[in-house]
C-alpha positions as CSV (number, residue, x, y, z in Angstrom):
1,X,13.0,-27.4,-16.9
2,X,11.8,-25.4,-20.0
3,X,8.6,-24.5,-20.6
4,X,6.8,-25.6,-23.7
5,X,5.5,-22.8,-25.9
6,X,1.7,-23.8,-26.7
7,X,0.5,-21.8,-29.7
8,X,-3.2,-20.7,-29.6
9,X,-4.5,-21.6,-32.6
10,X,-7.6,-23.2,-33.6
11,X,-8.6,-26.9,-33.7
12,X,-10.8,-28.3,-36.1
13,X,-13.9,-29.0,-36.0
14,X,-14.9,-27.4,-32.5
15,X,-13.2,-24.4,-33.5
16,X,-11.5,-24.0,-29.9
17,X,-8.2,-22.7,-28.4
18,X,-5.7,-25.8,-28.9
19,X,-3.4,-24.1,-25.7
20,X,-6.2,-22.8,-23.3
21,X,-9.7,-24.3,-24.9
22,X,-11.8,-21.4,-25.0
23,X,-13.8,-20.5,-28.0
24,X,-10.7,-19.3,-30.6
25,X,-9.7,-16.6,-31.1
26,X,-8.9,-16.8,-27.4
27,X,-7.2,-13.6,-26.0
28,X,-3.8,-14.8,-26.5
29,X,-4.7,-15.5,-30.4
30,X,-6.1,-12.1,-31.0
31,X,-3.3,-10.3,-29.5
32,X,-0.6,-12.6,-31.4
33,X,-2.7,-11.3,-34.7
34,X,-2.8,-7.8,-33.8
35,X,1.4,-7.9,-33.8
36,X,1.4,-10.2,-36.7
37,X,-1.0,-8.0,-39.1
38,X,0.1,-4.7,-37.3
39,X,0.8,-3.1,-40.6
40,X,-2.5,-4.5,-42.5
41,X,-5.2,-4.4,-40.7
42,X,-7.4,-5.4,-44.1
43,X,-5.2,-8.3,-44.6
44,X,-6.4,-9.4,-41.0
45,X,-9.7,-8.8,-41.5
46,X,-9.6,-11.2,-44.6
47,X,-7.8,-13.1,-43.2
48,X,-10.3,-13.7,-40.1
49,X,-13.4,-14.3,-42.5
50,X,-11.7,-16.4,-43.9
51,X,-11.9,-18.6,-41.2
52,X,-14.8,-17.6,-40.2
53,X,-16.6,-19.3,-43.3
54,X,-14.7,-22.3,-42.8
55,X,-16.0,-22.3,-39.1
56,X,-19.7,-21.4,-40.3
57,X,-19.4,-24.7,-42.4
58,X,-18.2,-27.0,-38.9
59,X,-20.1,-25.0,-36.3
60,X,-24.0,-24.7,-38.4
61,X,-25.5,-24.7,-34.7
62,X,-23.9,-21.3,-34.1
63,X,-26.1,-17.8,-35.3
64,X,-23.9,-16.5,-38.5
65,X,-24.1,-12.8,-36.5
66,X,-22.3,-14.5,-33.4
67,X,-19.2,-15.6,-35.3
68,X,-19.1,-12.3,-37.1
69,X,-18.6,-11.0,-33.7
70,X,-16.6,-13.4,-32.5
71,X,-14.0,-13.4,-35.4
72,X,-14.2,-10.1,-36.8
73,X,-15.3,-7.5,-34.1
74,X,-12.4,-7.3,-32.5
75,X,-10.3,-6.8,-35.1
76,X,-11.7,-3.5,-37.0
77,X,-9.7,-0.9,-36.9
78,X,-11.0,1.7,-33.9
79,X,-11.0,5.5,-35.0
């Protein structure tokens, strides 16, 4: 019997994995970005706060620096 493929992308409002439910991005997710945006990097990163406004607006509980990191860290470009 096939698998099902489960994307890992985020669910709205708690802003968790929709395959694995850890906090998104989840591994998987930021790993399926990196090929995606392989070329553009900047696009990524805009493309991450991006979300991570939206996210700021559902999850108000959560310290602003801790979705920077959690959204954005990971995605600089190392060098």
């Amino acid at each position: 019997m096939p698998r099902r493929h489960r994307n890992h992308l985020p669910t709205r409002p708690t802003w968790r994995c929709a395959a694995c439910g850890i906090a998104w991005p989840c591994s998987a997710a930021k790993l399926r970005l990196l090929g995606e945006y392989r070329q553009d990097r900047l696009a990524l990163t805009v493309y991450l706060a991006t979300l991570q406004a939206e996210a700021g607006e559902h999850l108000r509980d959560v310290d602003p620096a801790r979705l920077t990191e959690r959204f954005l860290s990971w995605a600089r470009a190392r060098g």
